[in-house]
C-alpha positions in Angstrom: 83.5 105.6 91.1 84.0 102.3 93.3 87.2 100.2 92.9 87.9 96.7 93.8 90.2 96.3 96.9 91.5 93.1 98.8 92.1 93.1 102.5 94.0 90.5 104.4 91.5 89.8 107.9 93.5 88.0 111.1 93.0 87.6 114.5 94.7 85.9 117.3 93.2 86.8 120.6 89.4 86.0 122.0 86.4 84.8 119.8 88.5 84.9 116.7 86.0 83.9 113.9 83.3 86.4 115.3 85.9 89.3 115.7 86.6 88.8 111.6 82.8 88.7 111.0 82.5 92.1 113.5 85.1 93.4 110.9 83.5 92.5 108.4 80.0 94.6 109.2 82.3 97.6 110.2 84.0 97.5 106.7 80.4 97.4 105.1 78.9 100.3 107.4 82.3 102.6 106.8 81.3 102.5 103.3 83.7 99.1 102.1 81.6 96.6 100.7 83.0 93.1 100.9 81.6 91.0 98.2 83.6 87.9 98.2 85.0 86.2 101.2 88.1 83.3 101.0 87.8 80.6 104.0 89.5 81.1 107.2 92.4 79.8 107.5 94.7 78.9 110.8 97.9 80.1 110.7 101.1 79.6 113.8 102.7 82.6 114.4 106.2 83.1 113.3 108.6 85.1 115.8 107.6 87.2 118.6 106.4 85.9 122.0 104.4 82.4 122.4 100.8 83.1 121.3 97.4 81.5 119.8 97.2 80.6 116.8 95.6 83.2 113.6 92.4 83.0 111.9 92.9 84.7 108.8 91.0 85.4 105.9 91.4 88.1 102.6 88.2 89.4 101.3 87.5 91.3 98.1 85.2 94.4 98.5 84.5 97.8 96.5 84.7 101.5 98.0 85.1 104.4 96.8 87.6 105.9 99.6 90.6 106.9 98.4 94.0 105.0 99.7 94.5 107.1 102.3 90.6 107.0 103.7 90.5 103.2 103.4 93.8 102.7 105.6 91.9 105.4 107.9 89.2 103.1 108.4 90.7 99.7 108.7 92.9 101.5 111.2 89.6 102.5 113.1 88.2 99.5 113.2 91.3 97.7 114.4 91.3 100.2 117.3 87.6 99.6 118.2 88.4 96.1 118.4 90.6 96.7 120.9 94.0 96.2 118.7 96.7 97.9 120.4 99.6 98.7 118.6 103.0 99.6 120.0 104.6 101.3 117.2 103.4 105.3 117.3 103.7 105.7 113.5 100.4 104.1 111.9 102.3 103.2 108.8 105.5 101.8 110.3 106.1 98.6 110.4 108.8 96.6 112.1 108.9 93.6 114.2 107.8 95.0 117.2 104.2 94.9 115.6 104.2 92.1 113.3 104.7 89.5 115.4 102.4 90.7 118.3 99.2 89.5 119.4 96.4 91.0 118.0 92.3 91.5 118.4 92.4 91.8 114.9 94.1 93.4 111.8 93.1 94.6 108.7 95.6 95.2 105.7 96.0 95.2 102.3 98.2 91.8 101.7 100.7 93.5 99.5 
């Protein structure tokens, strides 16, 4: 059984707009197949230290990983994008992380 999922895409460092698409394809070969896309849209970042601009973007897609799989994978594909993040936990958040720079992040937007 698939479900329907939405992701939040953003990027703030490098080639922004082809890091998203490279996200994109990884989704789509880890088994998360996006089928609609919103526009990108530029964001300014709020807190943290001076930094470019985000590109963001949600996208709808269908899997069938579980919760737990799905975070596994956006996860993976943040790290092979080079995201680094400096909290050890991968479900914490706090504002260490959430107003850093980033290669690029996947999440749901809830």
């Amino acid at each position: 059984m698939t479900d329907s999922v939405f992701l939040a895409l953003g990027a703030n460092l490098g080639a922004r707009e082809a890091t998203l698409a490279a996200a994109r394809e990884a989704l789509a070969r880890r088994g998360v197949r996006v089928v609609r896309s919103s526009g990108l849209y530029l964001t300014e970042p709020v807190g943290g230290p001076a930094q470019d601009w985000y590109v963001n973007q949600v996208v709808q897609a269908e899997t069938a990983l579980e919760p737990a799989a799905l975070l596994e994978t956006a996860l993976a594909i943040e790290q092979a994008h080079g995201r680094e993040r400096s909290v050890p936990t991968r479900l914490a958040r706090s504002t260490s992380t959430s107003c850093s720079t980033r290669t690029v992040s996947l999440r749901s937007p809830a």
